[in-house]
N, C-alpha and C positions, 0 to 999 in steps of 0.2 A: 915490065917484062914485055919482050918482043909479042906480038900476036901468034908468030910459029910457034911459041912456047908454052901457052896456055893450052891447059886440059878441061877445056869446059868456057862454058860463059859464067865469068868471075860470079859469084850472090852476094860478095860483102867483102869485108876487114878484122881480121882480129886485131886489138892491140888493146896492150898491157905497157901498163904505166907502174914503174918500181921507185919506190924512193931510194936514191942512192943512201942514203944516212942509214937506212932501217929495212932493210932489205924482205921484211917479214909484214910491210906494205905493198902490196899488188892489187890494180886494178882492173882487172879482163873485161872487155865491153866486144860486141858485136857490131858491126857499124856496115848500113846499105848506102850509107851514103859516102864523098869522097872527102870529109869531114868529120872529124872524131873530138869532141869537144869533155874536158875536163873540171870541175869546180871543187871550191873548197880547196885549194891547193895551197902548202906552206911558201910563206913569202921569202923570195931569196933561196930556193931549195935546188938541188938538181935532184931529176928526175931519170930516170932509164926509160927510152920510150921502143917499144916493138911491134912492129907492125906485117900481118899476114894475108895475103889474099887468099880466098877459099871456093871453090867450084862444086860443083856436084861429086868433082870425083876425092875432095879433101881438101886440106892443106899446101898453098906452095911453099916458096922458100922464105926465111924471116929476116928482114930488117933490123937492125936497132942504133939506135943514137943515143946520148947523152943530150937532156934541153934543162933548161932553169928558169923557174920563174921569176916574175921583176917585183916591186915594191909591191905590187895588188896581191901579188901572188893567188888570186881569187880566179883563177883562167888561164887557159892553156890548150891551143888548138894547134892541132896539128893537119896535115893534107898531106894523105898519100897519093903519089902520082899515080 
């Protein structure tokens, strides 16, 4: 997001990881860093990933993609710009 567009000096990340297959799988994590790291994950699976930046003054607007993992299926990092 542009810098005229921010309400505050960002503090973190929300993002939630959904397994597409079973949608009653959700992973919600806080993250201060610009890296959000995942384990234990099904091998060959897709995932729903979403991602939010938050300020003092809340939440902004939310991202999401579709990712899948590969044969380890053990790992899944994502970076939000």
């Amino acid at each position: 997001m542009p810098e005229c567009c921010h309400f505050g000096i960002i503090k973190g990340y929300h993002v939630t990881l959904t397994d597409s297959n079973n949608s009653s799988v959700t992973i919600t994590k806080n993250f201060t860093d610009l890296e959000a790291r995942f384990v234990n994950l099904k091998k060959f699976n897709v995932y729903q990933i979403s991602v939010n930046a938050f300020t003092s003054k809340g939440p902004g607007p939310k991202i999401s993609t579709s990712v899948s993992t590969d044969q380890d299926g053990m790992f899944l990092s994502f970076h939000p710009i």
